[in-house]
Phi, psi and omega in degrees: 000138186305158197237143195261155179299350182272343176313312201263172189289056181221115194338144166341296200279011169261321132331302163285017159239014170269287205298358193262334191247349176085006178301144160230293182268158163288124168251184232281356196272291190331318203277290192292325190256304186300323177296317174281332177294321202296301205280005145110027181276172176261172203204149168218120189211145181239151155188151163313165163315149158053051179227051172052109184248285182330319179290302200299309207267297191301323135005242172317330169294334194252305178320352177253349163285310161334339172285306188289002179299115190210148169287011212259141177268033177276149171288354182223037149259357202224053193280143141012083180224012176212137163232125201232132190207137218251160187268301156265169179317285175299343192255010173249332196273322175310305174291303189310316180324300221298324217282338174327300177284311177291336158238101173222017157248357176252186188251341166326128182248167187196154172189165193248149167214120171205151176264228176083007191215156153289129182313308194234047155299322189320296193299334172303324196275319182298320183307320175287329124135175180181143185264306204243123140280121173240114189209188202261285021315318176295313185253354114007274205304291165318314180285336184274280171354299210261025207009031162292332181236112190251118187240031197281347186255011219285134184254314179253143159233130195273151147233083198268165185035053182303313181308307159313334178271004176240016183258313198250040167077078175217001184282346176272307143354292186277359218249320172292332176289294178303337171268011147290345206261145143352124176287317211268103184206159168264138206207105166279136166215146187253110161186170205280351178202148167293051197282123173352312190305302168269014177262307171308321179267328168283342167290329171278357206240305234234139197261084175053070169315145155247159193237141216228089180259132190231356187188161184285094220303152148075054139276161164263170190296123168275030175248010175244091151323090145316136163197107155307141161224138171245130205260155159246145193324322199274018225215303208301356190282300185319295167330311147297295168309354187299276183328302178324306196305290205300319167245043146048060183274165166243000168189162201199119140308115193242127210236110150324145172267325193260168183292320189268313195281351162310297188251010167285261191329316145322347156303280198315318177265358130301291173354310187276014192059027152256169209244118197234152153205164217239191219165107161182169182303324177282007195252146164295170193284327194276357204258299186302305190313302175327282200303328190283339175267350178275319200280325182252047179226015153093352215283321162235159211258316181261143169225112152263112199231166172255195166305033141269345173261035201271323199241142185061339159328160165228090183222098197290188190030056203234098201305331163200164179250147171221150187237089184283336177257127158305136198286187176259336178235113175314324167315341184277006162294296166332275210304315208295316201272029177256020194269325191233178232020032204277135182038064172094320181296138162298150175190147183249169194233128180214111190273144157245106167273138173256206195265306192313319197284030192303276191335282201320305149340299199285322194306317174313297203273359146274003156282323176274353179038062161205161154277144202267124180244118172301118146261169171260154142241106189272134190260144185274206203286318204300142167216166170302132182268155178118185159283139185205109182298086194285024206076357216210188174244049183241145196233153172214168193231128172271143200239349211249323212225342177250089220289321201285338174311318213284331181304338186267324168299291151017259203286345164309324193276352180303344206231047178254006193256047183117186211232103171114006177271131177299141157312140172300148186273165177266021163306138183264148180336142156216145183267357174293300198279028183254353192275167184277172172246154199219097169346138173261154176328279206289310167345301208283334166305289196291138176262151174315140178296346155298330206283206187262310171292354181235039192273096163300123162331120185289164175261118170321155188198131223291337145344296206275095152294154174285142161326109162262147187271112163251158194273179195270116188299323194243154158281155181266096161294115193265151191263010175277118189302134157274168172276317193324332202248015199259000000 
């Protein structure tokens, strides 16, 4: 049986911004990571996506920070003392929120820093002091450079989605980092899965781990209905809107492997009337941030994206994921369909598999160490009118519903008969225009405009002057010897 938040050891006023979020039980990360933390141990803890992380590790983190809770507005009463650090932009921003919320009844200060926005409100804020640091690495990195982020008192370092930050090059990045910090520290690290990699990093950061497994590493939630269906490439926009219509969603994750195909398809299904934003690495932070609040205040129906929105997110009741790409790493399988069955709730997963996906297809299912059963979709009549954008840069034409589509079709077909020669027109037969041609008498009369005689003079004009005769400055001397010169 689940263990309740009022069971464990934590000061009033964090309670009461627990019972404020609506927390009653623990879960199983929590229940197991919160006790070790409370007692000053390092941690190595796996859990799937969205089974609270966030709780377990910021919890216990702000209860052992509370001794240190002071009213002074001085910055060095108030140094650096949780450094907590996210692999993205959104998922730091995310985390700064949740520690916002468990301490808005304490005097604990936080702020967040990440880039892609100006540094420096960042700086105003670090200046002004914060006991929990929430950051990125890379602009982490810009602060410490820039002696704004002083981390010499830092007593804890959260490392969350470690796997993902060293899947996307962040290991020299943290290795720069952990060497501003204190040897004498506590060091939680966090990720969904136990890879050599991170097994190495934890060995080298962290002091007699105790290690915290909750669930069967890159399994998935069993409250996520799955279902592949297989497709032709031109097949997956109609397929999507199918599903939508058929299973009455009112939102959904649609997940991309690239950045142009994020948002050519993203268009595209505005383009089809649905209320879409796009979500991808070319987009700017305040560009992301929108959307992303647009997305969890009901404000759009689609959030289409790449893995960057694969991880950490928390945007509850959020009914399904589509996997318009099979992903390139299986693991982003996991994270991606870990977007909807979140705390318990049902939620569905819809893969659009092609013929081309076979490899991606093996890589999965030996990941998932099951075999993958291919659906069919039978599709109905309805198709979009109009020019219809697949995503890709190939376009199709509805022939039936759109007249100015149908006027272009049309006029296309003059040119199926060799390759640039106009079709003969469907004129009906006249015998004036079947006869040869034959000169009329004044043609024949008349001389070609080449010959000579029949070249008109240009007309003199006040322009043109005439030639005048002048005399010769010099005689023409002739060099030929005479007898007269001999």
């Amino acid at each position: 049986m689940s263990q309740s938040y009022s069971q464990i050891a934590l000061a009033e006023p964090l309670k009461r911004a627990v019972a404020d979020m609506g927390y009653e039980t623990m879960t199983p990360i929590q229940e197991q990571a919160i006790p070790v933390v409370l007692a000053g141990q390092d941690v190595m803890g796996a859990a799937r996506t969205g089974t609270g992380k966030t709780a377990a590790f910021a919890l216990p983190l702000l209860q052992r920070l509370l001794q240190h809770e002071n009213t002074s507005a001085s910055p060095a009463r108030h140094p650096v003392r949780a450094l907590v650090l996210e692999p993205t932009r959104e998922l730091a921003d995310q985390v700064a929120e949740q520690v916002k919320l468990y301490a808005k009844y304490t005097n604990l200060r936080s702020t967040v820093v990440f880039g892609g926005i100006d540094i420096k409100p960042q700086i105003v804020e670090l200046r002004k002091g914060v006991e929990v640091l929430v950051a990125t690495p890379g602009r982490l990195l810009d602060h410490i450079e820039g002696k704004t982020a002083i981390l010499n008192q830092v007593e804890y370092v959260v490392l969350d989605e470690a796997d993902r930050m060293l899947d996307i090059g962040f290991l020299p990045d943290l290795q720069r980092i952990l060497s501003h910090l204190p040897k004498t520290r506590t060091t939680l690290l966090f990720s969904a899965t136990f890879s050599p990699e991170i097994r190495h990093l934890a060995e080298s950061y962290l002091h007699h781990p105790v290690t915290i497994e909750v669930a069967p590493p890159n399994a998935t939630a069993a409250t996520v209905d799955q279902h592949f269906y297989l497709l032709d490439e031109d097949d997956k926009r109609r397929a999507l809107r199918q599903i939508l219509r058929d299973q009455k969603l009112s939102q959904a994750f649609v997940f991309c492997n690239s950045k142009l195909g994020t948002a050519r398809l993203a268009r595209a299904l505005a383009h089809d009337g649905l209320k879409t934003t796009a979500m991808h690495g070319d987009r700017t932070q305040d560009e992301r941030l929108k959307s992303l609040e647009a997305f969890k205040a009901g404000e759009v129906d689609l959030l289409v994206a790449t893995d960057v929105a694969a991880r950490g997110l928390d945007i509850k009741d959020v009914p399904a994921v589509f996997n318009y790409d099979v992903p390139f790493n299986a693991e982003d399988y996991i994270h991606r369909i870990g977007r909807t069955g979140r705390a318990g709730a049902n939620g569905l997963a819809v893969t659009l598999v092609t013929r081309g996906d076979r490899r991606l297809m093996e890589q999965l299912e030996h990941l998932l160490k099951t075999k993958v059963e291919l659906e069919h979709l039978d599709f109905e009549n309805e198709r979009p009118q109009g020019r219809q954008n697949d995503g890709r840069r190939q376009w199709q034409r509805d022939e039936t519903n759109d007249t100015r589509d149908s006027v272009r079709v049309h006029r296309s077909r003059r040119f199926e008969h060799g390759a640039g020669r106009a079709a003969p027109s469907a004129t009906p037969a006249d015998p004036f225009f079947a006869q040869p041609y034959t000169p009329s008498a004044k043609m024949l009369e008349t001389p070609a405009a080449w010959e000579p005689e029949a070249r008109p003079r240009p007309a003199r004009t006040s322009n043109i002057k005439t030639k005048r005769t002048v005399a010769a400055l010099f005689r023409q001397v002739s060099t030929t010897t005479t007898p007269d010169n001999q």
